[in-house]
C-alpha positions in Angstrom: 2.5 64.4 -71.9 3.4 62.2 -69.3 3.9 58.3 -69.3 2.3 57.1 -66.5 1.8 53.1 -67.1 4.4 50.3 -68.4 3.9 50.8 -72.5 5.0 48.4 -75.6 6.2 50.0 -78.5 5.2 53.3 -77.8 4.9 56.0 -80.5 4.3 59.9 -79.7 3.3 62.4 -82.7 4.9 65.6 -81.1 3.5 68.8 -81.0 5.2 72.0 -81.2 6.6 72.5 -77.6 5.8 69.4 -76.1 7.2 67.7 -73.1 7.3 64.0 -73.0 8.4 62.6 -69.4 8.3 59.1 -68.4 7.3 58.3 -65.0 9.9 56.6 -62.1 8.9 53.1 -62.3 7.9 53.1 -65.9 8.7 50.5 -68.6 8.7 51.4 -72.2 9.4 48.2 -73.9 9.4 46.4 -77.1 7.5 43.3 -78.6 9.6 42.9 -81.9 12.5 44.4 -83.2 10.9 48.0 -83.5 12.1 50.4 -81.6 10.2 50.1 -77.8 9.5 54.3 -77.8 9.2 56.8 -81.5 8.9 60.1 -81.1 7.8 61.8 -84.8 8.6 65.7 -84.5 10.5 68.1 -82.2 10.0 67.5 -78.7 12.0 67.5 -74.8 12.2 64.0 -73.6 12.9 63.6 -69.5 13.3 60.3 -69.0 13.2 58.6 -65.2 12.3 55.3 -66.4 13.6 53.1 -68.4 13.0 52.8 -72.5 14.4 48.7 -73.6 14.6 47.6 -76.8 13.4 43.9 -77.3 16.1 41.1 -76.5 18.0 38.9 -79.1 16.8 35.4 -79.4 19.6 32.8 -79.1 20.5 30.8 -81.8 19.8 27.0 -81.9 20.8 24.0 -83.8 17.8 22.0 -85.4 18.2 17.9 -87.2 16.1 18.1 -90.9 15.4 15.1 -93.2 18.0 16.4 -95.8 21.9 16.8 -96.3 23.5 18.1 -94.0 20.8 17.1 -91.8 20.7 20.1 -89.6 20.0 23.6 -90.0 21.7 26.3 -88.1 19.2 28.9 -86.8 20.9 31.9 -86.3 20.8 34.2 -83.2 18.7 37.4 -83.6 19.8 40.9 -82.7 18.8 43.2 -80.2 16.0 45.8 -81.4 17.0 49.7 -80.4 15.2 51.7 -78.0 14.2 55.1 -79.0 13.7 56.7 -82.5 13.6 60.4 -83.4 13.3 62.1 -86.8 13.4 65.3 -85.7 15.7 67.9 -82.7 14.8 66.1 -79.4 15.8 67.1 -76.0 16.6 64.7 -73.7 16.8 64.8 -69.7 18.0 61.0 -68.6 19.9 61.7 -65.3 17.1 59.6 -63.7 16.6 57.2 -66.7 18.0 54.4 -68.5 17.7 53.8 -72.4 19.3 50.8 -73.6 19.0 49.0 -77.2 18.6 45.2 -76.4 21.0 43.0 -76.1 22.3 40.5 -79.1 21.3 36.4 -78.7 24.0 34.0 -78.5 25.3 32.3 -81.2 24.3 28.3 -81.0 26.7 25.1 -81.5 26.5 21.5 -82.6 28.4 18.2 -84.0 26.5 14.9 -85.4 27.5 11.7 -85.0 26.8 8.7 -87.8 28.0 5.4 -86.5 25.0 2.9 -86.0 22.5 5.8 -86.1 22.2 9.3 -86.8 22.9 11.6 -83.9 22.6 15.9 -83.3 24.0 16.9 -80.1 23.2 20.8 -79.7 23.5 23.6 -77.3 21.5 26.6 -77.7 22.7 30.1 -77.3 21.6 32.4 -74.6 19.2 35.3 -74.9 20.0 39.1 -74.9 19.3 41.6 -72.1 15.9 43.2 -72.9 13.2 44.2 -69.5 14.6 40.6 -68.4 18.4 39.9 -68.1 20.6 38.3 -70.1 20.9 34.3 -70.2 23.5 31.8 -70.1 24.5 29.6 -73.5 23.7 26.0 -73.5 26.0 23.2 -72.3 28.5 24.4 -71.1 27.7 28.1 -72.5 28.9 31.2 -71.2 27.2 33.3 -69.1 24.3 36.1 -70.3 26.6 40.2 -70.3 25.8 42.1 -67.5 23.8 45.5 -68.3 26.8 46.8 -71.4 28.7 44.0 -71.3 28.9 41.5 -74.8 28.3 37.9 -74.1 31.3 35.8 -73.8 31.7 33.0 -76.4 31.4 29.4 -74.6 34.7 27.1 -73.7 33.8 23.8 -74.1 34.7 20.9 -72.3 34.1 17.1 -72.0 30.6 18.4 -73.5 32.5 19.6 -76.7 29.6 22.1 -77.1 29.2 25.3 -75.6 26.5 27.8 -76.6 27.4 31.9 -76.7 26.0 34.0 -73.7 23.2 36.6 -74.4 24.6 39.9 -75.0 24.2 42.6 -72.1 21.9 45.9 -73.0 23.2 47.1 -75.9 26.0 44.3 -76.3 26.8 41.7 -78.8 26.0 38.0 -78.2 28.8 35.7 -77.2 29.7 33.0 -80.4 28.6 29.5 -80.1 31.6 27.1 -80.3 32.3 23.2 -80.4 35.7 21.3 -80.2 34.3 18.7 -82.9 32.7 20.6 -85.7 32.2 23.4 -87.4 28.4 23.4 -86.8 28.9 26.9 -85.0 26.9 30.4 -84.7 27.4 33.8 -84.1 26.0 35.8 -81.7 23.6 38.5 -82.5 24.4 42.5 -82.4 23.3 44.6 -80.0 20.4 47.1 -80.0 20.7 51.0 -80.6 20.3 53.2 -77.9 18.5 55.9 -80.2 18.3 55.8 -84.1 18.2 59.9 -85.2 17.0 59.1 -88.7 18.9 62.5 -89.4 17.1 64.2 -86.6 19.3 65.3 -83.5 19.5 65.1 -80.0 20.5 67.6 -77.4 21.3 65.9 -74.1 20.3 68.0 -70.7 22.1 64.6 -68.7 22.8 60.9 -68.8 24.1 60.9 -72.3 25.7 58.3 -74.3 29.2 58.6 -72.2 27.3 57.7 -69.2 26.1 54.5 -67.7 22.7 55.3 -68.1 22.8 55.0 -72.2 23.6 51.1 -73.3 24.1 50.8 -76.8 25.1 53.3 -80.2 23.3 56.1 -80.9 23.4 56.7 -84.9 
C-alpha cells in the first residue's frame, strides 16, 4: 500500500504481508491528540516522509468574574505519531517520525489599586507540521526539531511566557517576577506507542535524528 497524498490521522488495517510506504514529500499528520498514523496488525513500514503528531497548545492566562479572578489555562501536550499493536517493521532512513511537541506554559500577575488589572503572556505552541513558537512577552523562544522549550526570563515586563517544545520535546515553563500566576509547559509527543506490539527497525531508529520523541 503506498501513501501517496498528505493524510490526517491515518489508520491502516494490515494484512498478512503487507507493505506500507509513505511517499517522499508526504505528510501524515494529526488533527487532535490521536496519533497522526495507526497501523492495526503485523506489517513493514518504510517511511520517506514524515509522520507528526499534532502540536501542544500554549497555555494562557484568562480574567473571570470570581475569586481569584483569573483562571490559569494550562498548556496541552504534544499528541504521538505512530501506533502499532502488533510486530511492525520499520525502514525510516529516508523518513522522519516525530511525536509533537509540548505548549508552553503561560504567566500572569494582577494588579488592584484603583481598578482591577490582568497582565498575561501566553505560552508558545509545540512543533507539529509547523514549527515551534516563541512564549509571550518576553517568552522564550519555540525548541528547534528535539529540543524542549526554554522557560522565559523576564524583564522590565515581569512576565515571560514558556517556548513551544521542539518535536517530541517538552514546553518551556511560563514564569513572572511578581506572582505566582505561572504554568507549565506541556510534554512532548511519542514517537510510536507499541501497545505491547514491537518494532523491528531496518534504519533511522530511535538513536537517530530521524525519530523525535519516546517510543513506549
Amino acid at each position: 500500500m503506498n501513501v501517496t497524498a498528505d493524510s490526517v490521522n491515518l489508520t491502516i488495517e494490515a494484512t498478512p504481508g503487507m507493505v506500507i510506504t509513505i511517499e517522499p514529500g508526504v505528510t501524515v499528520s494529526s488533527a487532535n491528540d490521536l496519533p497522526a498514523l495507526t497501523i492495526l496488525g503485523a506489517a513493514s513500514l518504510v517511511n520517506r516522509g514524515r509522520v507528526i503528531g499534532s502540536a501542544g497548545k500554549g497555555g494562557s492566562v484568562i480574567a473571570v468574574r470570581q475569586f481569584p479572578r483569573y483562571q490559569m489555562i494550562d498548556a496541552t501536550d504534544g499528541g504521538p505519531a505512530l501506533s502499532i499493536n502488533a510486530p511492525v517493521s520499520i525502514d525510516n532512513r529516508e523518513g522522519i517520525i516525530a511525536g509533537g511537541g509540548g505548549g508552553g506554559g503561560a504567566a500572569g500577575y494582577e494588579e488592584d489599586m484603583k481598578q482591577f488589572q490582568l497582565f498575561t503572556a501566553n505560552g508558545g505552541n509545540g512543533a507539529g507540521v509547523e514549527a515551534a513558537t516563541a512564549g509571550g512577552a518576553e517568552g522564550a523562544a519555540g525548541g528547534l526539531a528535539g529540543a524542549p522549550g526554554k522557560a522565559g526570563t523576564p524583564g522590565y515586563g515581569y512576565l515571560a511566557g514558556g517556548g513551544g517544545g521542539g518535536w517530541g520535546a517538552n514546553g518551556g515553563d511560563g514564569t513572572s517576577m511578581v506572582s505566582a500566576i505561572t504554568g507549565q509547559g506541556g510534554r512532548g509527543g511519542e514517537a510510536v506507542i507499541t501497545n505491547g506490539g514491537s518494532i523491528t527497525w531496518i534504519g533511522g531508529a530511535e538513536s537517530t535524528s530521524r525519530v523525535y520523541g519516546v517510543v513506549r
